[in-house]
Structure formats: C-alpha cells, structure tokens
C-alpha positions as a printed Julia matrix, in Angstrom:
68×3 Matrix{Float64}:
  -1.67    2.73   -3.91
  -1.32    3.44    0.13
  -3.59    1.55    2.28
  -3.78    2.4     6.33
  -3.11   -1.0     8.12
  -3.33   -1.77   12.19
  -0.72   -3.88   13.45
  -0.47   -5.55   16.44
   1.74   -7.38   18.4
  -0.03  -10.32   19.78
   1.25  -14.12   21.69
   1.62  -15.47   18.29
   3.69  -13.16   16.35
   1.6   -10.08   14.74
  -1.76   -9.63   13.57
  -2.11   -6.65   10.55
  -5.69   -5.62    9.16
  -6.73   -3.09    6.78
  -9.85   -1.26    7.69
 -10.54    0.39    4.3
 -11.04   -3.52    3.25
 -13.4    -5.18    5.52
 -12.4    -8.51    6.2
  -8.64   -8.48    4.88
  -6.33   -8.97    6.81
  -3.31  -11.65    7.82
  -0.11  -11.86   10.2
   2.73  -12.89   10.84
   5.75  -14.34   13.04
   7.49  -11.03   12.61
   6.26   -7.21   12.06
   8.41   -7.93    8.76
   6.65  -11.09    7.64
   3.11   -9.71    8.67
   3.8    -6.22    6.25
   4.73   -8.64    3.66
   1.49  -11.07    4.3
  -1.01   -8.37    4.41
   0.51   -6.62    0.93
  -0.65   -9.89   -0.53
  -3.82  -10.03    0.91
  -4.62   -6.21   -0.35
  -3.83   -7.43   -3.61
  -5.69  -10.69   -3.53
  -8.38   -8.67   -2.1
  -8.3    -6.12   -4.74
  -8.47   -8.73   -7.7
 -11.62  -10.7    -6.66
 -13.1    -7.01   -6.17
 -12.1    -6.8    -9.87
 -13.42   -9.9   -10.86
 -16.48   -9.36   -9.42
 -17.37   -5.63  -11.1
 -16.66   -7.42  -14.33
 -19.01  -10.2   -13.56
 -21.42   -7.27  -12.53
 -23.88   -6.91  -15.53
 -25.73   -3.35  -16.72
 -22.93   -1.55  -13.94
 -20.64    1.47  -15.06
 -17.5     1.0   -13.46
 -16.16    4.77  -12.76
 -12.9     5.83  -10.4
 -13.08    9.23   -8.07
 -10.5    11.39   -7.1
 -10.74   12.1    -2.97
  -8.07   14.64   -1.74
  -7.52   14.91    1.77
C-alpha cells in the first residue's frame, strides 16, 4: 500500500502526517527517523481500523478498486 504523507521540517526535528488517515501522524529528529515513525503509525492505525470492523456487528466488510 502507498499512502501520501506531508512532511515538515519544524524547530524540533520533523513533523509527518497522513491526510488519508485523520489523526495519524508522528515525527521525528531526522526526515529519516520521521518516514520510519509515521510507517508505524499507518500500520498501527490500520490495525485498530481492523479491529474495530470486526467488532462491528450486522456490517459487510467489502474492498473497492479506485483508479486514478
């Protein structure tokens, strides 16, 4: 999977978000050590979204296709 992330140098270090995921994102002292800290958050993110549709009762699950 590909997800778009901003990145942004800031006092600190780096601050990375990913706006197809509202509300993950992370950072880092480096560019390096931010791209590494948000790939975990994506997937951290991604596995409480897939705990949650299984706690979901009476929902069909389904995956799209979007070409762009």
């Amino acid at each position: 999977m590909r997800y778009k992330i901003i990145l942004q140098k800031s006092e600190e270090g780096y601050s990375v978000s990913c706006p197809g995921l509202p509300g993950c994102w992370s950072q880092g002292a480096t560019e390096v050590e931010a791209l590494e800290n948000i790939r975990d958050a994506i997937r951290e993110y991604l596995a409480v979204v897939e705990d949650l549709l299984r706690d979901t009762p009476d929902a069909e699950v389904r995956e799209v296709d979007i070409v762009v």
